[in-house]
N, C-alpha and C positions, 0 to 999 in steps of 0.2 A: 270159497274157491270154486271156480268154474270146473264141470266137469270135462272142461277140452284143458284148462291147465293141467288141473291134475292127470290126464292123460300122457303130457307133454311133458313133466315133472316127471312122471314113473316110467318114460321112454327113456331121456336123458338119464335116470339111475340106473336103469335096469340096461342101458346099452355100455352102458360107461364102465358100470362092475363086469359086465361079460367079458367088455377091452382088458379091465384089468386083470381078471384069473388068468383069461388066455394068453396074457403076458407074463404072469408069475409062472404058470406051468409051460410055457411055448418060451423061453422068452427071445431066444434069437426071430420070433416071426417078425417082431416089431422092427430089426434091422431086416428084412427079409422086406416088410412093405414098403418100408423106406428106402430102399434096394444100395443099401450101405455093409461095409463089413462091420463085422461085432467087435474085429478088437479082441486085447486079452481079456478084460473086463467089461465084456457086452453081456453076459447076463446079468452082474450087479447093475448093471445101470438098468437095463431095460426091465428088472425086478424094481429098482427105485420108481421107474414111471408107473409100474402097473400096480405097488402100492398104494401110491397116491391115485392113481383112480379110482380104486376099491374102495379106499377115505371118504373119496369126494362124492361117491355114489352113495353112498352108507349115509353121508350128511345129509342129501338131497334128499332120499327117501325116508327120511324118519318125518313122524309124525307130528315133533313139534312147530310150529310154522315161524320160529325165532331159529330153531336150527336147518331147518328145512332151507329158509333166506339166506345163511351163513354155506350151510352146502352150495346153494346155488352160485351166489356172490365168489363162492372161491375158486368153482367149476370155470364163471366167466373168467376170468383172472388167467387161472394159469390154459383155459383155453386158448386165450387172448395171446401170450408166450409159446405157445405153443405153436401156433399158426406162424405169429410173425418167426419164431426160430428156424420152421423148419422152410419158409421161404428165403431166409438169410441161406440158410443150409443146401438150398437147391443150386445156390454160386458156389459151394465147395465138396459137390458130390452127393446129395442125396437125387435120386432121379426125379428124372420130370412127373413117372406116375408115385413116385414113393410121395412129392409131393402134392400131386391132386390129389392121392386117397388120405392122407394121412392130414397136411398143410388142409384142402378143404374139407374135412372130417372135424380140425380143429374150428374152423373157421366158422363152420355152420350150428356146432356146437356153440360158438359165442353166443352168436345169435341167436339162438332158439334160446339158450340159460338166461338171454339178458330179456327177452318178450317175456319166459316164465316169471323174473323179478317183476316184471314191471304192469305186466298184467294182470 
């Protein structure tokens, strides 16, 4: 492994678990960036996304390079949902900047998860 992936590989974990603590301990921020209400049930949900990024960072950064792939591979994925979601979501209320930080946050995250696979 190149020492500019592995650089890129432990951004993408280490940026991604940060999203998700400050989502488990904050969790209204995440309808805060997305500039949407929470709802009766906005901290469950917005605990369910930032579990799964904790997951998905924990996979990327381990050591094995068959899990490390699997972390990565899953990160593209629900990046990929993610982006396209919250652009669906920008026609029914989330804001224009909730979607450039967040919609292109997921979006550049594809990208970068999918060059780490593939490089």
């Amino acid at each position: 492994m190149t020492a500019t992936r592995a650089r890129l590989i432990r951004f993408l974990g280490v940026t991604r678990a940060t999203v998700g603590v400050a989502a488990l301990v904050r969790p209204r921020l995440v309808y805060r960036c997305l500039g949407v209400n929470a709802g009766a049930d906005g901290d469950t949900v917005a605990r369910l996304f930032a579990i799964r990024e904790v997951a998905v960072a924990a996979a990327a950064l381990q050591p094995d390079p068959t899990g490390r792939r699997l972390g990565l591979a899953v990160g593209v994925i629900v990046d990929s949902v993610d982006a396209v979601s919250v652009a669906m979501g920008s026609r029914k209320g989330v804001s224009a900047t909730g979607a450039v930080l967040v919609g292109g946050a997921a979006a550049l995250y594809t990208v970068a998860g999918a060059y780490a696979l593939i490089s």
